[in-house]
C-alpha positions as MATLAB code, in Angstrom:
seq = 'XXXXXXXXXXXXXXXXXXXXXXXXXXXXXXXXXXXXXXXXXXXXXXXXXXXXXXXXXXXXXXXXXXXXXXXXXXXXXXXXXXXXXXXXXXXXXXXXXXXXXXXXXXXXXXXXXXXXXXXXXXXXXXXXXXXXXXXXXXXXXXXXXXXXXXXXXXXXXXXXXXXXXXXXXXXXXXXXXXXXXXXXXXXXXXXXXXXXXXXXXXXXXXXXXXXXXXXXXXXXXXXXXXXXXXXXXXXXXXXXXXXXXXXXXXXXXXXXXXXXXXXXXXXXXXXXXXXXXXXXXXXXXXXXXXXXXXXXXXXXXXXXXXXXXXXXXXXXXXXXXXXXXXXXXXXXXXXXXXXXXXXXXXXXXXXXXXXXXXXXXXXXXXXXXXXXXXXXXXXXXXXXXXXXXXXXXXXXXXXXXXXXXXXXXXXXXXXXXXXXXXXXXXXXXXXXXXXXXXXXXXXXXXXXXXXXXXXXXXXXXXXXXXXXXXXXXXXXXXXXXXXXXXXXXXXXXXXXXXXXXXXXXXXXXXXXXXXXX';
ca = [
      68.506   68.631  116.467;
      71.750   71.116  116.122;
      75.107   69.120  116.637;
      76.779   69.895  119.374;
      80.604   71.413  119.507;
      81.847   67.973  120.940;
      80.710   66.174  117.601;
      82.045   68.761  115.548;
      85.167   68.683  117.341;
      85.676   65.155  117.698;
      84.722   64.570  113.300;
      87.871   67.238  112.929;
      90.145   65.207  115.176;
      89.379   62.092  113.617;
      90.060   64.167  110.198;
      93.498   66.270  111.436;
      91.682   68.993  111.078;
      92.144   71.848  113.766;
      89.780   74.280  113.576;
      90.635   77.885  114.240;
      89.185   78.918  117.599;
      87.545   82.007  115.568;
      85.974   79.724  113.341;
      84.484   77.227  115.313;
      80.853   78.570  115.493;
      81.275   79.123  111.787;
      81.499   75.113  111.412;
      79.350   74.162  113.920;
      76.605   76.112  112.015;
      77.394   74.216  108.869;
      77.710   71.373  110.460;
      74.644   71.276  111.734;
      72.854   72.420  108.477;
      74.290   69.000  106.749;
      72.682   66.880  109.754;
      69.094   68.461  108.921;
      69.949   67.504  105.648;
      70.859   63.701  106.369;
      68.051   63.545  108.492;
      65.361   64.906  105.689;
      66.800   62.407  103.522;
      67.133   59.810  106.270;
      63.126   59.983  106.720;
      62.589   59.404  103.074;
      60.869   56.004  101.857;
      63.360   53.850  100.245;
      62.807   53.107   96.706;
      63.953   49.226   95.316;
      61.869   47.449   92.412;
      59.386   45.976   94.028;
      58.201   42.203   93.135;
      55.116   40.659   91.282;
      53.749   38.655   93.881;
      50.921   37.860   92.113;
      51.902   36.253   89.126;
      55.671   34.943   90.976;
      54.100   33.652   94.298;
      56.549   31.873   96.443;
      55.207   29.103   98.470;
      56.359   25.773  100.906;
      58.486   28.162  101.716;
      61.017   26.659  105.006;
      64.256   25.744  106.260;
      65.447   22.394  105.568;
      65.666   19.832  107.780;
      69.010   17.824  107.905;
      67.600   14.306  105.943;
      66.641   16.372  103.507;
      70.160   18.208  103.195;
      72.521   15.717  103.109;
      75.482   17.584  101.702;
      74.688   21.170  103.633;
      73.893   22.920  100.152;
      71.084   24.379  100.807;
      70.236   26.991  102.545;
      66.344   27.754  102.189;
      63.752   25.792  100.425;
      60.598   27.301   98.328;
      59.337   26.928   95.408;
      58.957   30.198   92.915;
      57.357   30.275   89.167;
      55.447   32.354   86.769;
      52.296   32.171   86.433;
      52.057   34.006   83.131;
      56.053   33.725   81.392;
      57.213   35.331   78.440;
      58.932   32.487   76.785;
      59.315   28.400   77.366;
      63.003   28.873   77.420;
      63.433   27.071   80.676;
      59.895   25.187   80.821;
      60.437   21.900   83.632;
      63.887   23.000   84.342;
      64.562   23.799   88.049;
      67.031   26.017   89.313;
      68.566   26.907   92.730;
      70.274   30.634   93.527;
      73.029   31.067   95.501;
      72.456   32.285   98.374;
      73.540   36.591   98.609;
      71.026   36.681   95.669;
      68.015   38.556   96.617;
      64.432   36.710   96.550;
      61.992   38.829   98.049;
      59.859   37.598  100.581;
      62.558   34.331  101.348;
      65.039   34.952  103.981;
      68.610   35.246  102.858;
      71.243   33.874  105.383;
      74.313   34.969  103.370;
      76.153   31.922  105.095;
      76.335   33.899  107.957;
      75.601   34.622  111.850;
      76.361   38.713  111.881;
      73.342   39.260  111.327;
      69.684   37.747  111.202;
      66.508   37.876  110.173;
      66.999   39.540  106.839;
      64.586   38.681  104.706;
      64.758   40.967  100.764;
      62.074   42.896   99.114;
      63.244   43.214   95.728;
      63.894   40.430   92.961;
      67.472   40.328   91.642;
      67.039   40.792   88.147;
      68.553   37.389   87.509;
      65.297   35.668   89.391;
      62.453   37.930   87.237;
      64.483   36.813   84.087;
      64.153   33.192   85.153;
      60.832   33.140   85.677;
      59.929   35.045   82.695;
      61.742   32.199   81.069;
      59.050   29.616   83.134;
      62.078   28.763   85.432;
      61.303   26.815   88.494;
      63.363   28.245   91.335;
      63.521   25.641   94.291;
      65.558   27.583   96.846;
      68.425   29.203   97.970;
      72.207   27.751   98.023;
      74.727   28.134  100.819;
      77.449   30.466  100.677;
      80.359   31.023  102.237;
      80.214   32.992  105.212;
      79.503   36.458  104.016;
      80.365   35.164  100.509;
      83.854   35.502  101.284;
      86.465   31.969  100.860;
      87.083   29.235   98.344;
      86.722   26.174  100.882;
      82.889   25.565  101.231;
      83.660   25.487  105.557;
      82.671   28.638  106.585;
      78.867   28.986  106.304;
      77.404   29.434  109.602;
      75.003   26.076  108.604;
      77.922   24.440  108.470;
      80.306   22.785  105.507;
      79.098   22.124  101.886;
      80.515   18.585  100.778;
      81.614   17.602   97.476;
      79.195   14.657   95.991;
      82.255   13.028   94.163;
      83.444   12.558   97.836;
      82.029   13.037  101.321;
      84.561   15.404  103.273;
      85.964   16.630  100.773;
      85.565   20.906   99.732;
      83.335   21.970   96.723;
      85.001   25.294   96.729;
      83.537   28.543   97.160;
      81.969   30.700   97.125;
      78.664   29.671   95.537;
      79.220   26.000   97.495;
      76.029   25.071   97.608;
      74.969   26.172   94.141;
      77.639   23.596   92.863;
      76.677   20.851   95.517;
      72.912   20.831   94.357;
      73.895   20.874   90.443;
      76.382   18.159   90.825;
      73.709   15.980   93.386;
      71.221   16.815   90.741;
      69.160   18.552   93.365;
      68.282   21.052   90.308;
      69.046   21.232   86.821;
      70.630   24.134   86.857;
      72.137   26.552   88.819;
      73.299   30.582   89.235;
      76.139   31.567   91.452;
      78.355   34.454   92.072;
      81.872   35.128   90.945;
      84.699   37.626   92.607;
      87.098   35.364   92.241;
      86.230   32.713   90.860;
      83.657   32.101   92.915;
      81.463   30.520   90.056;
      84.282   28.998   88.615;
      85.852   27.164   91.486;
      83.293   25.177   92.607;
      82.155   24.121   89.181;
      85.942   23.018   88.503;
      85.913   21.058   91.790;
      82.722   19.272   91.485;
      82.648   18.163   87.696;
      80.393   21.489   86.386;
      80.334   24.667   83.439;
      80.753   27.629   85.311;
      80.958   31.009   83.380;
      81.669   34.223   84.723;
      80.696   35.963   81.307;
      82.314   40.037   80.242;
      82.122   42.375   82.818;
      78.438   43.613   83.074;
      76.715   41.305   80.646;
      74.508   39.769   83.173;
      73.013   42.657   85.853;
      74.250   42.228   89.373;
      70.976   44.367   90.240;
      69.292   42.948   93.846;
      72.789   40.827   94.726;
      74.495   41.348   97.601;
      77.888   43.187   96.749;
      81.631   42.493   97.900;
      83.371   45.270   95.252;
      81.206   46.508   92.601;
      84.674   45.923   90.141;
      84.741   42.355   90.582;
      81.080   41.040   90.561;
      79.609   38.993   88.255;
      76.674   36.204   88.554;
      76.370   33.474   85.951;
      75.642   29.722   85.336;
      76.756   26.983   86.754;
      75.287   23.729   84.681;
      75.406   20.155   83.974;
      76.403   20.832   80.469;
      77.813   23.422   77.412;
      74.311   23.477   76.122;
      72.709   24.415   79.687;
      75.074   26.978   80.406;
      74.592   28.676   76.993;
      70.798   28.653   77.356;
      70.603   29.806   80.738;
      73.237   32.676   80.292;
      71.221   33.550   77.571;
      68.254   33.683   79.314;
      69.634   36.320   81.805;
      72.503   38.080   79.908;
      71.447   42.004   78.858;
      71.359   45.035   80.875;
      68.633   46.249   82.585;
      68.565   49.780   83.185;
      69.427   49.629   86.485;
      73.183   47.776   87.233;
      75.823   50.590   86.088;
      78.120   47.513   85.606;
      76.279   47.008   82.369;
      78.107   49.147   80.299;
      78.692   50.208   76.639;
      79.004   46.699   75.035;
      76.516   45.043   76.961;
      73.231   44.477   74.903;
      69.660   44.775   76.062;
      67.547   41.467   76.198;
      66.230   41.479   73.030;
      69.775   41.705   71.288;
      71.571   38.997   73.220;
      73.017   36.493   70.990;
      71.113   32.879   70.942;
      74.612   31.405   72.316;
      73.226   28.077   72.603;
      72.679   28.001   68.561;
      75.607   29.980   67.382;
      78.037   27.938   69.010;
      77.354   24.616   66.887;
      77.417   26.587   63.791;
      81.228   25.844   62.204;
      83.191   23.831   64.285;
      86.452   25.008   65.476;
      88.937   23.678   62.544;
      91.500   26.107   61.950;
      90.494   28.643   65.109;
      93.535   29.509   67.151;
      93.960   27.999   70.833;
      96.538   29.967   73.166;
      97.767   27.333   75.785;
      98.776   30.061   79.159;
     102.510   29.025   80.468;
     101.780   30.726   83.353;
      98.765   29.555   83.878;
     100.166   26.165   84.196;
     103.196   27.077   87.052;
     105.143   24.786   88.898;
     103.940   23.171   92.143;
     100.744   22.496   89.888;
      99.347   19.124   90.509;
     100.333   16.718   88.321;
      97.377   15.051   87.738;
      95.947   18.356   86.738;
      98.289   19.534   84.733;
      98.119   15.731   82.335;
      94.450   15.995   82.339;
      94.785   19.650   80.880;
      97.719   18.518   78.678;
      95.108   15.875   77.266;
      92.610   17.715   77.363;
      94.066   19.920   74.566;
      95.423   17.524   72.549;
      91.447   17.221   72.404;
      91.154   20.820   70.250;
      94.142   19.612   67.972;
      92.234   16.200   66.927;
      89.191   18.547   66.659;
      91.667   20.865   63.586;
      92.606   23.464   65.998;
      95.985   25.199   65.582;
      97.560   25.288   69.763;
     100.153   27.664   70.481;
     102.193   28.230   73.418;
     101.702   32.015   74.487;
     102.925   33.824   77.342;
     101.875   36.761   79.527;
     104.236   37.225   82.546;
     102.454   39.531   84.336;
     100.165   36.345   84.947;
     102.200   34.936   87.325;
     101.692   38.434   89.430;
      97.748   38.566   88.927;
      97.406   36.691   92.107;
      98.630   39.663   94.516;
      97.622   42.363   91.885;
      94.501   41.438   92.298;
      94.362   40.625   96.295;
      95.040   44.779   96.366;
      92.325   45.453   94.623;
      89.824   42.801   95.914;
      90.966   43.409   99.672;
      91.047   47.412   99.740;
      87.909   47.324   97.988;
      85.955   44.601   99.294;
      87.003   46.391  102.792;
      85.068   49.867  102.320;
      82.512   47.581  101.073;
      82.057   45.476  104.117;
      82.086   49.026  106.180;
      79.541   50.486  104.472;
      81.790   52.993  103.101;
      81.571   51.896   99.074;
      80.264   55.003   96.665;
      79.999   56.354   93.016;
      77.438   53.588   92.017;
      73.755   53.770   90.150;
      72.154   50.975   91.344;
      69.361   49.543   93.198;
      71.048   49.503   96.904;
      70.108   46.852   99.451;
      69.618   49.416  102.171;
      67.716   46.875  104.232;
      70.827   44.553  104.294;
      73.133   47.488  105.276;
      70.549   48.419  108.311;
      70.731   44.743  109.535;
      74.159   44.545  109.053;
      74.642   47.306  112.478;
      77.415   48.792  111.184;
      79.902   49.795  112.747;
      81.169   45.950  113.807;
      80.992   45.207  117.122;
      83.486   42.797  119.098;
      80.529   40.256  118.808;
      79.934   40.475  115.327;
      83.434   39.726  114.711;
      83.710   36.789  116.735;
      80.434   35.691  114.118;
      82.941   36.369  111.607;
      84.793   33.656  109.377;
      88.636   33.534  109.397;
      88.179   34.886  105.223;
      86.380   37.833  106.725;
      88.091   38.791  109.489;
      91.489   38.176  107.865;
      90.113   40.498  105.290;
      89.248   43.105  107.028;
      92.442   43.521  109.033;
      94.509   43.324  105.578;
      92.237   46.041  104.514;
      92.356   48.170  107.331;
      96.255   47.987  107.597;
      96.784   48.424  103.370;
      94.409   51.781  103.867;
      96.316   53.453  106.684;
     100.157   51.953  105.609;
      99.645   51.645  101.587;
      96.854   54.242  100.844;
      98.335   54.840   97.284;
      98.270   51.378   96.227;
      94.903   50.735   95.307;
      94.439   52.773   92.356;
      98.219   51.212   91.092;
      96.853   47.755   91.296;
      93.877   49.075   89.020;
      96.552   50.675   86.760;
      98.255   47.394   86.992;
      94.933   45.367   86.133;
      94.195   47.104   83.309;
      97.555   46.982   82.065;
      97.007   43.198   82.443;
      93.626   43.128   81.194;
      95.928   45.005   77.728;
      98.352   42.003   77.858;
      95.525   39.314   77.474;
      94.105   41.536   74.520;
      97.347   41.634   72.716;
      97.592   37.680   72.712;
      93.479   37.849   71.895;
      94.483   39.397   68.644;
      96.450   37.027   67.611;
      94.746   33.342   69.144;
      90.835   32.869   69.376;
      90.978   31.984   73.092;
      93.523   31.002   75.987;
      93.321   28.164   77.719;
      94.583   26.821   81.035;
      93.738   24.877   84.458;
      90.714   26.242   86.433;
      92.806   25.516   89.744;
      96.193   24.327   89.939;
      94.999   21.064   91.792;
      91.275   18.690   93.036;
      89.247   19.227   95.791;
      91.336   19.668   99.035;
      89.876   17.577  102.453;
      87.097   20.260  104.231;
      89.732   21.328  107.194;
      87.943   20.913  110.994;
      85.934   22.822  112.022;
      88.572   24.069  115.030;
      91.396   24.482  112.516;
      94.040   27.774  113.121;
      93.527   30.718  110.574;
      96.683   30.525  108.615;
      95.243   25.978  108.147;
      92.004   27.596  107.259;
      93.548   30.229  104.665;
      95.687   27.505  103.121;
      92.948   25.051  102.832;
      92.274   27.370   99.424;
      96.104   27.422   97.853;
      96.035   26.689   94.312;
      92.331   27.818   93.672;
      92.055   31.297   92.874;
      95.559   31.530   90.815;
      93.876   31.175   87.334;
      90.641   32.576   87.780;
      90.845   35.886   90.156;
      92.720   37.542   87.078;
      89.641   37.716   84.767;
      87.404   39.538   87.285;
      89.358   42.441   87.131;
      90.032   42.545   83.875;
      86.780   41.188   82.839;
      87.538   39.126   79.970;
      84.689   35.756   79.922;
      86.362   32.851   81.248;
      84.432   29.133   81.439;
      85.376   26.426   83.974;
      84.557   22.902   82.484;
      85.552   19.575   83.477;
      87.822   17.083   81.228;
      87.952   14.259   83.226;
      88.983   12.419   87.149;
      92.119   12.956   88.996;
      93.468   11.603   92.031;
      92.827   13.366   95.717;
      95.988   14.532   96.657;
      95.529   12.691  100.476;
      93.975    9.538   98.599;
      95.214    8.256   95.651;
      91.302    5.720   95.525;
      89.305    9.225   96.045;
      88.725   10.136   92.208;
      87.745   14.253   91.884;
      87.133   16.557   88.797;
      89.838   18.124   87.217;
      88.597   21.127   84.921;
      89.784   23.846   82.052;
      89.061   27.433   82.027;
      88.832   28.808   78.227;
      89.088   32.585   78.462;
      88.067   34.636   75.162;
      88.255   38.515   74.452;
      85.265   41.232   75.719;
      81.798   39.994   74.577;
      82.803   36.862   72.740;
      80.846   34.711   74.985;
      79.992   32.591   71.579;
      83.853   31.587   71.101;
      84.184   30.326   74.595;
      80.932   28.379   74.458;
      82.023   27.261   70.314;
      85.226   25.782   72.113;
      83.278   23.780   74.886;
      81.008   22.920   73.233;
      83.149   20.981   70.719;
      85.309   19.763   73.187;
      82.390   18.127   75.390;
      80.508   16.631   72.046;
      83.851   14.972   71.494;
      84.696   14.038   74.802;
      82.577   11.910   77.619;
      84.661   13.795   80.772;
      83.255   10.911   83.051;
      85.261    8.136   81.035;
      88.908   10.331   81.315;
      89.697    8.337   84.673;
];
């Protein structure tokens, strides 16, 4: 079908672009020989990796009923092994996904009401690694809505409650991941991380949570918010857990272009889980963050931290203070990035990747948004697409100087690497915050997530590894009797995942968390 002269002339306007009166047929010609194009291509079969049903089948696959879900974490029930694995790594363990992470043939809600019935036909590369590993995956976690938000109230299922204390937020955005963990629902658990999005709920619910370097594990079959900032990783019970499973599903695959140079294949990853207990940490350099421990931080976080390290000096580390101002700025450096990003994202608009594309999700998501979508929308999503929108057309220049800026920081962190084994600070800057109602404003619902993201957004954009672990109870900040985790984030330089996990691992052989009340 030839485009007509009011499409050609309405794309220019939208553009600026006035078109010559002579050279109007000119364009509409060419314009009409890129539509046959889109459409050849448009007709073409789509090409994902297609699943093993035969020796993965999924079965009792079904929604689950509310007795059976008392905190709202999960979001679909099955249950999915291997018939014929490649190692015993994670023989009787059982594992939950959160829930933008593509199993094919089980629906995938992504917390959400904008769309429905979208149901994946690829394996996220995470899930075939599991299973080769005899893994026992027994559903899928809730997220926030549209995997956006750090306050576990937005899925369209409803809120995701912390099991240290009924009504009170497990974070976000892999909520239900860190709700079925902590329950002990599963044994172990994989979430999603552009933020601290892995992080954050582990630290708020007693948990490891490692967002590993920057393409280590493949995002491959994982639904996307800005190709920069994803990462998926563990979220365990324990340093040993964490450093089995991430070994189990670390090492690029061939297909994620976020695995980079650095990043082995599978058969080179490191056994973590043995090389951290080789050595102790006597002698190894800690670098305590000043700015990662600001003021207005909750006091009973920042004494459990302050303990906490006191931990690594009985242990024979050497702690030093060290300082990176730029730190304190990471916060809003990073909202530029994550918000003009994450916005072409969410339109459909994102480009220059080599991936396996969920073309599926983007044809159910009806793009472009529609008043009623929007009104499906969460106050994180809808806030961030109107901050996007308005930094595009008044601040179009900024986004690649808040990359320059990143990077810069991500140079800052280095220089202190050089000289200290790993920095160490607060996950968040205070507990679990009450679940705000269900009716609350935007700007209640925005602040319900102060003090979470301040330490841990930083680190996806410069992609350094960074663990969340917990060291112990504080009080809730509405209840001095309601007693919630308190955690500390170890951050170590670009593929030293074995550092991070040497220093938690020490630290939790030493320490019983659950007794530091």
């Amino acid at each position: 079908m030839a485009t007509t002269r009011e499409q050609l002339l309405s794309v220019a306007k939208s553009l600026s672009f006035d078109i010559p009166e002579d050279q109007i047929q000119d364009y509409e010609e060419l314009l009409a020989r890129t539509k046959k194009t889109l459409e050849t291509v448009a007709a073409m079969d789509d090409y994902q990796p297609p699943p093993n049903y035969t020796t993965t089948p999924r079965t009792n696959i079904h929604f689950p009923s509310p007795k059976d879900n008392p905190l709202g974490a999960w979001a679909w029930r099955f249950h999915l092994t291997s018939t014929s694995p490649t190692t015993t790594t994670l023989t009787n363990k059982t594992l939950c996904l959160k829930d933008n992470i593509c199993v094919a043939g089980i629906p995938c809600l992504l917390g959400t009401t904008t769309f429905t019935n979208w149901t994946p036909t690829t394996d996220a590369t995470v899930v075939t690694r599991i299973l080769a590993a005899a893994g026992t995956i027994t559903g899928k976690a809730v997220c926030e809505n549209l995997s956006r938000g750090a306050i576990s109230n937005s899925a369209a299922t409803g809120p995701v409650h912390n099991p240290h204390a009924h009504g009170y937020s497990v974070g976000g955005s892999s909520s239900g991941t860190a709700a079925a963990v902590a329950a002990g629902d599963v044994d172990m658990g994989i979430g999603c991380d552009q933020g601290g999005s892995i992080r954050i709920p582990a630290a708020l619910t007693g948990l490891v949570g490692f967002k590993a370097t920057s393409g280590l594990v493949p995002y491959t079959g994982i639904v996307s918010n800005d190709a920069s900032l994803d990462y998926v990783g563990p979220i365990t019970k324990s340093v040993v857990d964490c450093a089995v499973l991430l070994r189990v599903v670390a090492g690029a695959d061939g297909v994620d272009d976020r695995c980079g140079a650095g990043v082995p294949f599978p058969e080179d990853v490191p056994a973590y889980d043995g090389l951290m207990k080789e050595g102790g940490i006597k002698g190894m350099r800690i670098g305590v963050l000043r700015e990662g421990v600001p003021e207005g931080i909750d006091k009973g976080v920042e004494a459990r931290f302050r303990e906490a390290v006191k931990v690594f000096e009985a242990l024979g580390a050497v702690v030093v203070e060290v300082s990176v101002p730029l730190h304190a700025s990471a916060r809003g450096v990073y909202s530029v990035v994550s918000k003009m990003g994450n916005h072409m994202g969410m339109l459909g608009k994102a480009t220059g990747r080599r991936q396996a594309m969920l073309t599926d999700l983007f044809e159910k998501k009806g793009l472009p948004y529609t008043p009623e979508v929007f009104e499906k929308m969460a106050v994180m999503s809808r806030e961030g697409l109107l901050s996007g929108e308005f930094a595009w057309q008044n601040y179009s220049t900024l986004y690649p100087k808040a990359v320059n800026i990143m990077r810069k920081l991500k140079d800052q962190y280095n220089e202190i690497l050089s000289s200290v084994d790993v920095i160490v600070m607060p996950t968040t800057l205070c507990p679990a915050n009450r679940l705000p109602p269900a009716d609350a404003t935007p700007v209640v619902q925005m602040d319900a997530a102060k003090g979470m993201t301040d330490n841990t957004c930083a680190f996806n954009a410069t992609g350094h590894p960074a663990l969340a672990m917990p060291i112990g109870f504080v009080a809730a900040k509405e209840d001095e009797q309601v007693r919630l985790p308190a955690s500390m984030q170890i951050v170590g330089k670009w593929y030293d995942e074995v550092t991070v996990l040497k220093f938690a691992y020490a630290w939790e052989q030493a320490i019983n968390w659950r007794e530091c009340k």
